[in-house]
C-alpha positions in Angstrom: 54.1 39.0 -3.7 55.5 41.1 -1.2 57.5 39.6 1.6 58.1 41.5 5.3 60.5 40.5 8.1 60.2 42.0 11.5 63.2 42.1 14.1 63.2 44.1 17.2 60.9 42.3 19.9 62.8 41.5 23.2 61.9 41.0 27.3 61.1 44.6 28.3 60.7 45.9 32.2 57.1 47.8 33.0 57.0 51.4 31.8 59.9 50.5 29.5 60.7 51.5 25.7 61.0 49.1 22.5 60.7 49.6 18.8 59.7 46.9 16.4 61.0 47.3 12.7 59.6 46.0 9.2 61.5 45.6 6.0 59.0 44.9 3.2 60.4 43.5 -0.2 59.0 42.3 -3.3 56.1 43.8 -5.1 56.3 47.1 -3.0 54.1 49.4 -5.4 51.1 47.0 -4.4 51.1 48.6 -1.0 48.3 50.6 0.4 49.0 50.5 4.0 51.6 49.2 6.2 50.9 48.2 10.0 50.9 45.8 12.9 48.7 43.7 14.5 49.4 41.4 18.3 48.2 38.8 18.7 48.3 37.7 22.7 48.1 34.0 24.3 44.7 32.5 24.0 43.4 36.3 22.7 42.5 36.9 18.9 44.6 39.3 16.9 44.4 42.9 17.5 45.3 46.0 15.2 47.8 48.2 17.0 48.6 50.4 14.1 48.6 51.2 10.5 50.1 54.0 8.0 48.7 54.6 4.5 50.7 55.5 1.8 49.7 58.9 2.0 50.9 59.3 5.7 47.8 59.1 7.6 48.1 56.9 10.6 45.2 54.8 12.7 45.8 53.7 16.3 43.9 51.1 18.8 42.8 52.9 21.5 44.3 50.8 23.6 48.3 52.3 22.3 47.1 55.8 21.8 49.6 58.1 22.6 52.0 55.2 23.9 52.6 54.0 20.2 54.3 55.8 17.4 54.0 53.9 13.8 56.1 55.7 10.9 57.6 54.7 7.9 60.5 55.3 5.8 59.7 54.7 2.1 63.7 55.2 0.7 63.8 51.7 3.2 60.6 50.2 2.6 60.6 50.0 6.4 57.5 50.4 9.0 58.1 51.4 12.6 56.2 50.7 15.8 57.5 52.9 18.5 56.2 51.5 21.9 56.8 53.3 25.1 55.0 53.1 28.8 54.8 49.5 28.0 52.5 47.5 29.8 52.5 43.7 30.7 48.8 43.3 28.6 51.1 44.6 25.4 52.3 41.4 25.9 52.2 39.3 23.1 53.7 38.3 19.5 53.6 41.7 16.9 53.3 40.4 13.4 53.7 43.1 10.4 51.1 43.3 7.7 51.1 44.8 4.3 47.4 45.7 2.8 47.4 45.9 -0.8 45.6 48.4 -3.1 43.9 45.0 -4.6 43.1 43.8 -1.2 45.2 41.6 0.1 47.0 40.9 3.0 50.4 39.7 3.7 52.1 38.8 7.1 55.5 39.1 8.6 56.8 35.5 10.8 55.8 37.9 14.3 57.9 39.2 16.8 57.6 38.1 20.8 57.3 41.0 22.8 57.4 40.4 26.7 56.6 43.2 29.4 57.6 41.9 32.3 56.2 43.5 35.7 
């Protein structure tokens, strides 16, 4: 099993800067790739980001060049970097971890609020 908590979601101002972190624990070595998805009121759940284990990294167009995901494997953390934040990146940010057998786990979400 591999467990992940997020922590960093807040109230942010239009245009504003925040940066969502992912701790993943457990059965680590399963992991293929490491991301985030959003999923906004009444909307279905959208894939910001994702990182592989070899480094390559896969955006929605809808963060590109806005949104900066990284990882640090000494911390088994994930990173979403999110600046020039808009009210429709508005919504609750859940971490996932995509294993090399195929599954999928989930973090509890973060709320993220862009306010305008």
């Amino acid at each position: 099993q591999v467990q992940l908590v997020e922590s960093g979601g807040g109230l942010v101002q239009l245009g504003g800067s925040l940066s969502l972190s992912c701790v993943a624990s457990g059965a680590i070595f399963r992991i293929n790739a490491l991301g985030w998805y959003r999923q906004a009121p009444g909307k279905q759940r959208e894939l910001v980001a994702t990182i592989f284990s070899g480094g390559s990294t896969k955006y929605a167009d809808s963060v590109k060049g806005r949104f900066t995901i990284s990882r640090d494997n000494a911390k088994n953390t994930v990173y979403l970097q999110m600046s020039s934040l808009k009210p429709e990146d508005t919504a609750v940010y859940y971490c996932y971890a995509h294993t090399y057998s195929g599954f999928d786990h989930w973090g509890q979400g973060t709320q993220v609020t862009v306010s305008s």
